[in-house]
N, C-alpha and C positions, 0 to 999 in steps of 0.2 A: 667598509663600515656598514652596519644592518641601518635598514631604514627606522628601526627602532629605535636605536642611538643617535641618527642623524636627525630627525622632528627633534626631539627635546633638547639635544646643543644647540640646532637653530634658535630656537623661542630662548633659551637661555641667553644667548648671544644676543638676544633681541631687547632682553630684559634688561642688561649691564647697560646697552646701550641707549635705553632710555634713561634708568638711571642717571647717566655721567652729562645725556641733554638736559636733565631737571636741575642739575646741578651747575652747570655750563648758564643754564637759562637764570639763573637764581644770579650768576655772579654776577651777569652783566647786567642786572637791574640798576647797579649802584656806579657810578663812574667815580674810582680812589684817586683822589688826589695829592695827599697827606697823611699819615700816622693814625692823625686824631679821628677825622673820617674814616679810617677802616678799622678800628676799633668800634665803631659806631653803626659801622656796615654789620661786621660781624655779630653786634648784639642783635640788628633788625633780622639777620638773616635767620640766623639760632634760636630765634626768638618760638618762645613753646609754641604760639600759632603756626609756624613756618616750618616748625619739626613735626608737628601732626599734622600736616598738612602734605610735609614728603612723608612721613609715615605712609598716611593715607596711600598714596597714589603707589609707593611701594607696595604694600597689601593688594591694592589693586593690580597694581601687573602681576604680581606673583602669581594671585587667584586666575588672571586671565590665561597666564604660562600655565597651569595646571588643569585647565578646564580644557584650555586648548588641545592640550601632551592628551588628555583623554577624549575625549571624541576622535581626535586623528586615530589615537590607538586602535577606538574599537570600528572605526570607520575605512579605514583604510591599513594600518599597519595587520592587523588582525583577517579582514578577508584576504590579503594577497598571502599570509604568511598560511590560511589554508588553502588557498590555491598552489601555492610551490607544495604543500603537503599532500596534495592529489597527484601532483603533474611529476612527483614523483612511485607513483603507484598506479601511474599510469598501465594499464596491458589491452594488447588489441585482441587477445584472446575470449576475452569474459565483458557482457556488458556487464555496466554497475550503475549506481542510483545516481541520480544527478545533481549536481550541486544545487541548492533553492537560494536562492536569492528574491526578495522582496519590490529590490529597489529598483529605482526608474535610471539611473545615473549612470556614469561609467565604468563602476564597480558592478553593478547586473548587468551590463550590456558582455562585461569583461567575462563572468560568468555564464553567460547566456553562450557566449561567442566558443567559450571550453566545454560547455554540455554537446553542442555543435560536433564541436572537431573529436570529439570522442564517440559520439553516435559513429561521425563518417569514417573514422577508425576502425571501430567494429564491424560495419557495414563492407569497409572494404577486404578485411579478414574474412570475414564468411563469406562473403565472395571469392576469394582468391582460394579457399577451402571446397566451396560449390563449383568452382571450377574444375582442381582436381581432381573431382570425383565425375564430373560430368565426362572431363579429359580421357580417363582411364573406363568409363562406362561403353562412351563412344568406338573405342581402339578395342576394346576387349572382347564386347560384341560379335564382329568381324572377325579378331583372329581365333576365335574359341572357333567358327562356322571353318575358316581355314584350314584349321589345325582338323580339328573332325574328319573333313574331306582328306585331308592328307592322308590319313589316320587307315582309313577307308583304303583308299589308293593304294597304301604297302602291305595292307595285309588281308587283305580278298585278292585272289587271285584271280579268281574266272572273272573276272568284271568283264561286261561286255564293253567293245568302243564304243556304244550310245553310250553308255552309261560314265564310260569314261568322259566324254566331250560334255556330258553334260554335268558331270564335278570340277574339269576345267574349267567353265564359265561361272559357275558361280563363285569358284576360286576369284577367278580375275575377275569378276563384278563386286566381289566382298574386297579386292586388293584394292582395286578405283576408286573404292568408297573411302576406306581410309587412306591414299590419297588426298580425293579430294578435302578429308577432314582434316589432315595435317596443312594442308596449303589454307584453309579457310580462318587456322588458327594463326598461320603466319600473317598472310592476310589482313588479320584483328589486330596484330600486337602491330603489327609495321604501322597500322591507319593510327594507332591510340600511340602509338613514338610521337607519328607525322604530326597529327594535331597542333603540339606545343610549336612546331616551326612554321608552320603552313602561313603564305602571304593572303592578307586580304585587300578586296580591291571593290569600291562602290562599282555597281551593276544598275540598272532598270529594271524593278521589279519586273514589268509587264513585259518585257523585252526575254529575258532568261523563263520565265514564264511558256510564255508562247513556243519561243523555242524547244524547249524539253517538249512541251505537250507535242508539237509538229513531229519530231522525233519517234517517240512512244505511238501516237496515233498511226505512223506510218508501220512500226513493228508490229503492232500489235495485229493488226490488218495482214499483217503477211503470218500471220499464228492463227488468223480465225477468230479472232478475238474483238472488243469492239472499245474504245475510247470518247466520252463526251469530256468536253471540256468547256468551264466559262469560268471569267474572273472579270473582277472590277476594277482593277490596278489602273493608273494615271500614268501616263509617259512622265512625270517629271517627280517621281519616289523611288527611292535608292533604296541598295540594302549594301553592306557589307560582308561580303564574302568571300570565300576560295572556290568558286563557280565548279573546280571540279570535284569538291567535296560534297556540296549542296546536291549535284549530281548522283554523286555515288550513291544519296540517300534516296532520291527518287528509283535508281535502277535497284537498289533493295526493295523497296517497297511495292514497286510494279512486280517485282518477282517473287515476293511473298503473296502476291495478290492472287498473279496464274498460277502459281504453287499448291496452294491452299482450297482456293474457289471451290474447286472440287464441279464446275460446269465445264460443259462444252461449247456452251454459247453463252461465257462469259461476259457481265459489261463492265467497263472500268472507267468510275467517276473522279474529274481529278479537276477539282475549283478551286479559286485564291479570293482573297478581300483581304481588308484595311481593316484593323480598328485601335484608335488610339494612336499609338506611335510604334503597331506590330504588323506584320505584313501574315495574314494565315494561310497557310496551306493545306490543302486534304485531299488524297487518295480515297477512294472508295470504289465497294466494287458490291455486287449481288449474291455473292458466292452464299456458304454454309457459314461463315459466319465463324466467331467463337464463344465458345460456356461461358456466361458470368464469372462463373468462379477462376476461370483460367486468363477473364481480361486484363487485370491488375498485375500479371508476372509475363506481359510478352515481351518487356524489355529487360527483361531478364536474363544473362549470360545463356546461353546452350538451352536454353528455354524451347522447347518445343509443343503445340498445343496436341500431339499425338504423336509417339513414341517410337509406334508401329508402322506408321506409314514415312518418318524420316529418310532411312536410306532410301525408298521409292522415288521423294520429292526430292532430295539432294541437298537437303536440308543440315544445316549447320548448329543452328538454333543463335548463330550471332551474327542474324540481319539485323534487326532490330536493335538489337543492344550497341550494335556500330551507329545506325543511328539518329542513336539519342544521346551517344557522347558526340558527335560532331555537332547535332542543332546544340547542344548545352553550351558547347566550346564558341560556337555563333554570339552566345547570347540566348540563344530560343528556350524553347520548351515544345516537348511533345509528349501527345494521349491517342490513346484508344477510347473507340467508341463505338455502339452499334449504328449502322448506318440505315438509315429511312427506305435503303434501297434494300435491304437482308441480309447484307456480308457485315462484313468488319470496315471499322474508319479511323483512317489516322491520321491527325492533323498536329501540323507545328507551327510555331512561329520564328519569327526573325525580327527582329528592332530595325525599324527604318532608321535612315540617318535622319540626322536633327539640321 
């Protein structure tokens, strides 16, 4: 039965039933003992004061059951019956204008909450559409340079053997590449499955901290490279994590760092601190840095901040966007920023335990 019809049988129901206590309450005014007394009863009760009087209070529930049946209407039966009317014309192809709502209650929040899930619908479609084409850009690349060379190789004859050795390698340099492109996208989908099962376990901030940096500082030294590190963290503030996913984010991030820097005498800044009930983290480095215009999309799928120099660096364009789905799936949040030092910075959070 429609919510329509179910409000106004309520309140009807609701109506009888006072009715039958006005009348219930009326009879037991009078205690009958006899004939004559309730003939007497019945005149007091029937009496025109007593019948305008339920009149009255009749009129009165009635008017309340009709005031009521309409404000519920245009208050609640009427936005949910345009919400089912959207949520049927729903498509994650097209965005479309958003529901407006006014109200502060749980009817705007209800609307507020389906603007939401529609955004992320869309959002997630042209993603999974800017992927495809990233998909197929990526691999196409490569095999057009393949296929050329191939092209090349059966039909010139006199090739010399340099010149042959040297259309084999860029063969098998453009094969590695996609390779490694196809493993980078496995890679992505297997971490974005793992997420939803992955155990978390309280750690010491200052504790996992130290450690990665020990780690990195030790690597990095063996690259020529150089690592400062400081942080503020307390031996007795926890985070909640899968230690080796928090991980996985720092060994992207350090490797977008020596990837990109574009120096040979690299430095790489990597500090934590407190604030509130968030534990922050930041990566920074001296390097070149990136465009304003291109800082807003580096967490972008296959996002790359130069196109050209991709296969060179080994570059996937889905460090970042890995991530910023594992800190989100934390709890956290992560940004890009310019760094004081001249490179790029990237800092995230994590929710200390309570």
């Amino acid at each position: 039965m429609k919510l329509k019809i179910k409000i106004p049988l309520l309140f009807l129901l609701l109506f009888v039933l006072i009715i039958i206590i006005i009348i219930l309450y009326l009879i037991s005014l009078v205690e009958v003992t006899d004939e004559g007394h309730m003939h007497m009863w019945l005149r007091n009760v029937f009496s025109p004061i007593h019948l305008q009087m339920l009149l009255f209070l009749c009129m009165l529930t009635g008017l309340t059951f009709v005031v009521l049946t309409v404000y519920l209407h245009f208050n609640i039966t009427k936005p949910i019956q345009i919400l089912n009317s959207r949520l049927t014309k729903v498509t994650i192809g097209h965005s479309r204008t958003s529901l407006q709502s006014r109200r502060n209650d749980e009817i705007g929040e209800l609307y507020n909450h389906f603007n939401e899930m529609e955004e992320r619908l869309y959002q997630a479609h042209k993603e999974q559409v800017n992927m495809i084409d990233a998909i197929a850009h990526d691999l196409k690349t490569p095999l057009t340079t393949i296929s050329g060379f191939m092209e090349l190789l059966t039909i010139q004859k006199h090739i010399s053997e340099i010149e042959k050795q040297e259309y084999y390698k860029l063969i098998i340099k453009k094969s590695k590449h996609m390779v490694g492109l196809i493993d980078a996208f496995s890679v992505f989908s297997r971490d974005e499955f793992t997420l939803e099962t992955i155990d978390m376990k309280q750690v010491e901030v200052h504790s996992l901290f130290e450690n990665i940096a020990d780690e990195y500082e030790t690597e990095l030294s063996g690259l020529d490279y150089k690592l400062k590190w400081d942080h503020s963290f307390k031996p007795n503030q926890l985070i909640m994590v899968n230690e080796h996913m928090i991980r996985r984010v720092y060994g992207n991030l350090f490797s977008n760092a020596l990837r990109y820097g574009e120096k040979n005498d690299l430095n790489v800044y990597m500090s934590g601190y407190t604030r509130r009930d968030y534990a922050y983290f930041q990566i920074e480095d001296d390097g070149v840095g990136v465009p304003d215009q291109q800082m807003s999309s580096l967490f972008h799928k296959f996002f790359t901040v130069d196109k050209s120099r991709q296969m060179d660096n080994g570059g996937s364009g889905l460090g970042l966007s890995s991530c910023k789905s594992i800190i989100e799936h934390h709890g956290g949040e992560i940004s890009a920023f310019h760094s004081n030092y001249g490179g790029l910075g990237i800092r995230f959070s994590l929710p200390l335990v309570a």
